[in-house]
Chimera marker file (.cmm) of the C-alpha trace (Angstrom):
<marker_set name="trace">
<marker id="1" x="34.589" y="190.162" z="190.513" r="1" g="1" b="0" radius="0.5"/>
<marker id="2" x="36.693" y="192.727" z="189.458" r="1" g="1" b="0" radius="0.5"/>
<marker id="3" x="39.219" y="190.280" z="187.653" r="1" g="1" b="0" radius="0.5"/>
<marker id="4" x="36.059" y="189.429" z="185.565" r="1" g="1" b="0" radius="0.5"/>
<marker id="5" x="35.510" y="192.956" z="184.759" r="1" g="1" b="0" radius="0.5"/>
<marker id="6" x="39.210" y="193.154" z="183.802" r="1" g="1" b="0" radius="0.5"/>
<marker id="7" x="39.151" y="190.020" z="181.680" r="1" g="1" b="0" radius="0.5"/>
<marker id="8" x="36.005" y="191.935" z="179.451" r="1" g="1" b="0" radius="0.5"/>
<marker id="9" x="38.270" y="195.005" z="178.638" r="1" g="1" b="0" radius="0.5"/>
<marker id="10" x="41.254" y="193.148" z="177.758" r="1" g="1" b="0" radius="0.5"/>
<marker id="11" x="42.099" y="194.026" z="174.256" r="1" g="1" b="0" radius="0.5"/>
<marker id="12" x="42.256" y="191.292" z="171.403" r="1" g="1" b="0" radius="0.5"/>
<marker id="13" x="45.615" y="190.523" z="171.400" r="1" g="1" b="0" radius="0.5"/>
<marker id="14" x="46.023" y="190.234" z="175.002" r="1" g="1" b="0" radius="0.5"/>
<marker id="15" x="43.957" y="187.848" z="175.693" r="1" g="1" b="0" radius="0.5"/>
<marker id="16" x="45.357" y="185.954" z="172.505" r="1" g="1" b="0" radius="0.5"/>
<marker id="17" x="49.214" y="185.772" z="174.029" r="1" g="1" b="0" radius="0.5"/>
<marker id="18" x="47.227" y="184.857" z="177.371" r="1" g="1" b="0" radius="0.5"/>
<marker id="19" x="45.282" y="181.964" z="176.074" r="1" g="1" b="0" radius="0.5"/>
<marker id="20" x="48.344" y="181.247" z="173.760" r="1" g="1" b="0" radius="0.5"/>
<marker id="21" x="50.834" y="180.990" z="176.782" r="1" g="1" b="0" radius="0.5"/>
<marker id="22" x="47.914" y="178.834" z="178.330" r="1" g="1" b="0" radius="0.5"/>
<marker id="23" x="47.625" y="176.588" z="175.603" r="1" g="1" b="0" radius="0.5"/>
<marker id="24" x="51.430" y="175.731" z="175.644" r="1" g="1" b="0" radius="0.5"/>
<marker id="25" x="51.538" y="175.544" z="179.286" r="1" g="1" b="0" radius="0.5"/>
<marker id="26" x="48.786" y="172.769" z="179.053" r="1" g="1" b="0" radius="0.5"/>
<marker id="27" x="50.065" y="171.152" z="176.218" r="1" g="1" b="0" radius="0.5"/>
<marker id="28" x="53.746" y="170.509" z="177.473" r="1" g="1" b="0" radius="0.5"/>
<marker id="29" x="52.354" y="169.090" z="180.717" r="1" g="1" b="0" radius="0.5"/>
<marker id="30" x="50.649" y="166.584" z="178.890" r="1" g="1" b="0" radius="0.5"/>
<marker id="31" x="53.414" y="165.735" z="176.516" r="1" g="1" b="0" radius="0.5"/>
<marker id="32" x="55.567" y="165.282" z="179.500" r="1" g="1" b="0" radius="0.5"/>
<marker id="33" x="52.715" y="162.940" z="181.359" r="1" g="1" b="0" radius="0.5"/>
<marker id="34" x="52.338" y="161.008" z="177.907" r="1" g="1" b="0" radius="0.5"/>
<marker id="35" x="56.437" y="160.534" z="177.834" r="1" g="1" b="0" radius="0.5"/>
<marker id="36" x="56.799" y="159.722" z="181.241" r="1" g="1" b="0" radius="0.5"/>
<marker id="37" x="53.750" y="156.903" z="181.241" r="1" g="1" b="0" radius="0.5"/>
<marker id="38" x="55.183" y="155.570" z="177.926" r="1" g="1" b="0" radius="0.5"/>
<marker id="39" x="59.280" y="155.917" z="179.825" r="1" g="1" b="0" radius="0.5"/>
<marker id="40" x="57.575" y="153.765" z="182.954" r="1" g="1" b="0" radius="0.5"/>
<marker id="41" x="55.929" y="151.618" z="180.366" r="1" g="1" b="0" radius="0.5"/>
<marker id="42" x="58.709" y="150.519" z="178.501" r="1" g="1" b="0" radius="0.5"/>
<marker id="43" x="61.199" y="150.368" z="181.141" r="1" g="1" b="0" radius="0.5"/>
<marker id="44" x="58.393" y="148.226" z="183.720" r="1" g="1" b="0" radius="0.5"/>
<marker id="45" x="57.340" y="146.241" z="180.643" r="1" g="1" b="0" radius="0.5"/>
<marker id="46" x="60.118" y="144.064" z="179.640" r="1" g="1" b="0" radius="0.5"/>
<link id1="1" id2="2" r="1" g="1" b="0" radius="0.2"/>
<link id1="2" id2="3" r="1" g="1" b="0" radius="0.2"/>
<link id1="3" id2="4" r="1" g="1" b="0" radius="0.2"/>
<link id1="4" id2="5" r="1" g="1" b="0" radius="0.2"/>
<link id1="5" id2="6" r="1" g="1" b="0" radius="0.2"/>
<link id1="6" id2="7" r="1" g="1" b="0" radius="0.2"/>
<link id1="7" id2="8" r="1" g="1" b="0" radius="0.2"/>
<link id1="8" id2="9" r="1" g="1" b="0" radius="0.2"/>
<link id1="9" id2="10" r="1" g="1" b="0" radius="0.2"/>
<link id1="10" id2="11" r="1" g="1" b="0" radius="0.2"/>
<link id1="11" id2="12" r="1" g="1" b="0" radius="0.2"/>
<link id1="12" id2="13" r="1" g="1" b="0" radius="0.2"/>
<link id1="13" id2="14" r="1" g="1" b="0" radius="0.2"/>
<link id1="14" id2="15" r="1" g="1" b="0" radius="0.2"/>
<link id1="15" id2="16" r="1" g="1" b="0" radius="0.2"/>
<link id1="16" id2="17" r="1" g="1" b="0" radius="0.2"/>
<link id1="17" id2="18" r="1" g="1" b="0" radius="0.2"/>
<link id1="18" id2="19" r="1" g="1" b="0" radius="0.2"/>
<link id1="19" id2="20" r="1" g="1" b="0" radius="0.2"/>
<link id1="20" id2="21" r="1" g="1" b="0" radius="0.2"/>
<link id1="21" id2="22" r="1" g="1" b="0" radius="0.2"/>
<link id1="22" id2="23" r="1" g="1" b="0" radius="0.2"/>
<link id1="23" id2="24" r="1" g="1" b="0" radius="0.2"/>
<link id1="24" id2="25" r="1" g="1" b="0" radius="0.2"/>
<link id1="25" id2="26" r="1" g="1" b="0" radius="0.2"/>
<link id1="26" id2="27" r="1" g="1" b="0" radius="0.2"/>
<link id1="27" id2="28" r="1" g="1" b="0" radius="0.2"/>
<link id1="28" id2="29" r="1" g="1" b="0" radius="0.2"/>
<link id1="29" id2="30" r="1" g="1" b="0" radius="0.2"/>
<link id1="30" id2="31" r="1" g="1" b="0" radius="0.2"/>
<link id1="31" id2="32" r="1" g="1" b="0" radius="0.2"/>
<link id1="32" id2="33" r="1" g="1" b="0" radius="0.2"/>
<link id1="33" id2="34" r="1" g="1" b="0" radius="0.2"/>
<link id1="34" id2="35" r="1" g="1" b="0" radius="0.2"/>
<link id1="35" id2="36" r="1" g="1" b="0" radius="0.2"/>
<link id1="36" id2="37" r="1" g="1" b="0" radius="0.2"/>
<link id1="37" id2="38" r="1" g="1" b="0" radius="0.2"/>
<link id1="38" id2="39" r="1" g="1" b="0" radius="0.2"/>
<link id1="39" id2="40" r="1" g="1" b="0" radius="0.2"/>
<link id1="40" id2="41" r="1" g="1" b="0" radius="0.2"/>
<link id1="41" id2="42" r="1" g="1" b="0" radius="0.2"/>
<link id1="42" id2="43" r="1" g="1" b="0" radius="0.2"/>
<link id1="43" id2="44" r="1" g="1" b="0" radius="0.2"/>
<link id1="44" id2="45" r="1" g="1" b="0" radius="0.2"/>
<link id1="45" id2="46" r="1" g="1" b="0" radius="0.2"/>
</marker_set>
């Protein structure tokens, strides 16, 4: 509960790099899924 509590007087910018750091964390995971499927794809499909 009290990482809730936290989370509500985080200032503005904090939370910003947090979800920011998020964001890229996410996003290179699925860049690397999408290459990898479309690696195994090409390689398996010929």
């Amino acid at each position: 509960m009290s990482g809730i509590l936290q989370e509500m007087r985080m200032p503005h910018d904090e939370q910003r790099k947090r979800n920011m750091r998020l964001g890229l964390i996410l996003g290179s995971i699925a860049l690397a899924l999408f290459f990898g499927i479309m690696v195994r794809w090409a390689l398996l499909g010929s």
